[in-house]
C-alpha positions as MATLAB code, in Angstrom:
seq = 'XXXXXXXXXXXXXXXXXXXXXXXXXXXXXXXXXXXXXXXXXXXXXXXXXXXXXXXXXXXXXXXXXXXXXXXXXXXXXX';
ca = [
       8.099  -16.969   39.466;
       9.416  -19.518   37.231;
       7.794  -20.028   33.810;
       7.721  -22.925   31.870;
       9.128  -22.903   27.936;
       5.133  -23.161   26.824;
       4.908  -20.217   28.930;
       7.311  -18.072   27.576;
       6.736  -18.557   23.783;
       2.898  -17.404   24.580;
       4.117  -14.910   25.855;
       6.533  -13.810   23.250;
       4.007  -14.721   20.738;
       1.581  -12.238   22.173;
       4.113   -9.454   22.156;
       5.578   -9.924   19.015;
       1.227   -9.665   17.817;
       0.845   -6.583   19.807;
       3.819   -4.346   18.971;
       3.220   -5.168   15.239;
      -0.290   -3.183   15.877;
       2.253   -0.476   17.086;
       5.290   -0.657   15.043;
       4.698   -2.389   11.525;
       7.107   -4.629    9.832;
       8.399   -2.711    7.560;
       8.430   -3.670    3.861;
      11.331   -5.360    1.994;
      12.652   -1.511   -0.211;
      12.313   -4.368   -3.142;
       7.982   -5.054   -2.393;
       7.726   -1.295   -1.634;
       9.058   -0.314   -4.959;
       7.140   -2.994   -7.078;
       4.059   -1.426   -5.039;
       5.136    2.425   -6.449;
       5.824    0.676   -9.730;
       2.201   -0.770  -10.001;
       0.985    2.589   -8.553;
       2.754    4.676  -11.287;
       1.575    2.071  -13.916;
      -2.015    2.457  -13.152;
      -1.824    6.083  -13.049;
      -0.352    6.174  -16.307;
      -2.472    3.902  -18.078;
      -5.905    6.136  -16.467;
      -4.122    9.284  -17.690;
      -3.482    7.719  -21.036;
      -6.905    7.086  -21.281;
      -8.507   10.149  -20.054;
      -6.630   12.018  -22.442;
      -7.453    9.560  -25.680;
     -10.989   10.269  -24.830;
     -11.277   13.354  -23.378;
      -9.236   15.339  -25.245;
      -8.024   16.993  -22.168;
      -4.160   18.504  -21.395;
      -1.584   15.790  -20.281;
      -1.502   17.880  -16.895;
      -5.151   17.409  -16.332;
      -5.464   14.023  -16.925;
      -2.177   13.276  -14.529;
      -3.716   14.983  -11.803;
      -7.595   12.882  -12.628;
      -5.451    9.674  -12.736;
      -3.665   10.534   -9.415;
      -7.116   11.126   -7.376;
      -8.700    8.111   -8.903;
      -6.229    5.629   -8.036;
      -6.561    7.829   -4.560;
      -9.905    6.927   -3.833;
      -9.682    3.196   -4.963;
      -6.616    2.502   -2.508;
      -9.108    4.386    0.021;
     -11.713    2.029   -0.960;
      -9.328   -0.923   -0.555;
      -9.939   -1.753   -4.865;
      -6.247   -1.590   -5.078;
];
């Protein structure tokens, strides 16, 4: 069976579409750590805050900060 080159980039172009589903691109290490950095910086500034207000221990407001910024990646706010 001989294809033509129209052919053949469709159906590169549909594999390339489907084994992303299965194997994701991985991030550039530079994107991934700006993503950890922005993570890290919205934990700290909740914690920060949690404990100006609160009153609570460091520890305890760490941990708050952590599952907050848990449930809004979950939520898809961040």
């Amino acid at each position: 069976m001989k294809l033509s080159k129209r052919q053949l980039k469709q159906i590169i172009r549909r594999t390339i579409n489907e084994s992303e589903d299965i194997y994701p691109r991985p991030q550039h290490p530079m994107i991934a750590n700006a993503n950890a950095d922005a993570r890290n910086r919205m934990i700290d500034i909740i914690a920060d805050t949690l404990c100006n207000i609160t009153g609570l221990t460091p520890h305890v407001c760490d941990k708050a900060a952590e599952e907050i910024v848990a449930q809004m990646e979950r939520e898809g706010l961040c």
